[in-house]
N, C-alpha and C positions, 0 to 999 in steps of 0.2 A: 470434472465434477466441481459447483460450485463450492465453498468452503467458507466457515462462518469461523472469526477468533475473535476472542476479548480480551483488548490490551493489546499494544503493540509489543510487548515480551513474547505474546500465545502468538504472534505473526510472522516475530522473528524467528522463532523455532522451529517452522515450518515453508521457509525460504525454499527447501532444497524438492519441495513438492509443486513448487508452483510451475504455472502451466508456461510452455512459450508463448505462449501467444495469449496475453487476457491483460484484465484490468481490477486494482482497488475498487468499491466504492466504499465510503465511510458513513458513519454515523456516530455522534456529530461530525461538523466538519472538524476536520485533521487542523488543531492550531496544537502549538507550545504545552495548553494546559491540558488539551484532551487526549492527547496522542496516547496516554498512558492508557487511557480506560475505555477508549474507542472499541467501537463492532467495526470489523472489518471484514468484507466479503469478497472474496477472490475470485474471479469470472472467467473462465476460460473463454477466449471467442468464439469455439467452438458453438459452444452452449447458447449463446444467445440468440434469440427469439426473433429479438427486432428491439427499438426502442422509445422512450417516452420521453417529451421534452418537462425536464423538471430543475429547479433548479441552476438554469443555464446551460444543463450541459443534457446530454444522453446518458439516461437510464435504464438498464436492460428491462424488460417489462417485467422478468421472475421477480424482481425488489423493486417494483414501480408503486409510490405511492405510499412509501414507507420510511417517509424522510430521508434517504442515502445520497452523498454527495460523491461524485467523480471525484477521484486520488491521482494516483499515479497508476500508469502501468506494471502489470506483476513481476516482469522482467527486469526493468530498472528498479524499481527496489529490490532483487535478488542481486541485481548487479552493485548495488550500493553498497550492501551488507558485505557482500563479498569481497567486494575491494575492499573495504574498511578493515574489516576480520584480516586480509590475506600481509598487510600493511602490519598492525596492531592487532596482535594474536589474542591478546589480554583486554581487547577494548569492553567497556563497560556497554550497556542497556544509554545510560544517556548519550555519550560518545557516538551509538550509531545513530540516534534520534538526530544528532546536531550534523550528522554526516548523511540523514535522509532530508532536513531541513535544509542543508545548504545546497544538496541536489535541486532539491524543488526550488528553493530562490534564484540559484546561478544556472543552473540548468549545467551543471559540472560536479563531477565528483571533485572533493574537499580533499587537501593536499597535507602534509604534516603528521 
C-alpha cells in the first residue's frame, strides 16, 4: 500500500513497514533544508501502474503531475537507518539525516 508521511522523523518511524521492493518519491526535493518537512511517499513496486516522464526521472502515474521527485529506494533507507541505529543505539534524528545524505552522495553507508 502506497503511504504518505510528513517530515522525515514521520518516515523514520515507519522504516520497519516498508515494502521490499519500492521506491521514495519526495516533495520537495530532498536537500539539507527540506528533508525535515518533506512529503514523502513510499511506493511499493507492486503498486505501480506504469509511468510518467517528469522531472527527469519516472513517476508512478498515482502521484504524476503533483510535483514529486525520485528519492531513494525504500529498502536502502530502511537499510541505512538500520545500520546507523544497530552501530549507535542513541543516534539522534539529525545523525540519521547525515548517515542518509552521505548514502546518497557516496553511494556507501557512513562509518564511525
Amino acid at each position: 500500500m502506497m503511504t504518505i508521511h510528513h517530515g522525515f522523523f514521520a518516515l523514520r518511524q515507519t522504516i520497519d513497514q516498508f515494502p521490499p521492493a519500492g521506491r521514495i518519491f519526495t516533495r520537495p526535493k530532498i536537500e539539507r533544508g527540506t528533508i525535515m518537512d518533506a512529503e514523502f511517499v513510499v511506493v511499493p513496486s507492486r503498486e505501480v501502474e506504469g509511468y510518467s516522464e517528469e522531472s527527469g526521472g519516472g513517476i508512478p502515474y498515482q502521484i504524476a503531475g503533483k510535483d514529486y521527485q525520485s528519492w531513494l529506494e525504500a529498502p536502502v533507507v530502511q537499510d541505512i537507518i538500520v545500520y546507523w541505529l544497530e552501530r549507535h543505539p542513541g543516534a539522534s534524528l539529525e545523525e540519521l539525516v547525515d548517515a542518509v545524505f552521505h548514502y546518497d552522495e557516496y553511494d556507501a553507508f557512513k562509518d564511525a
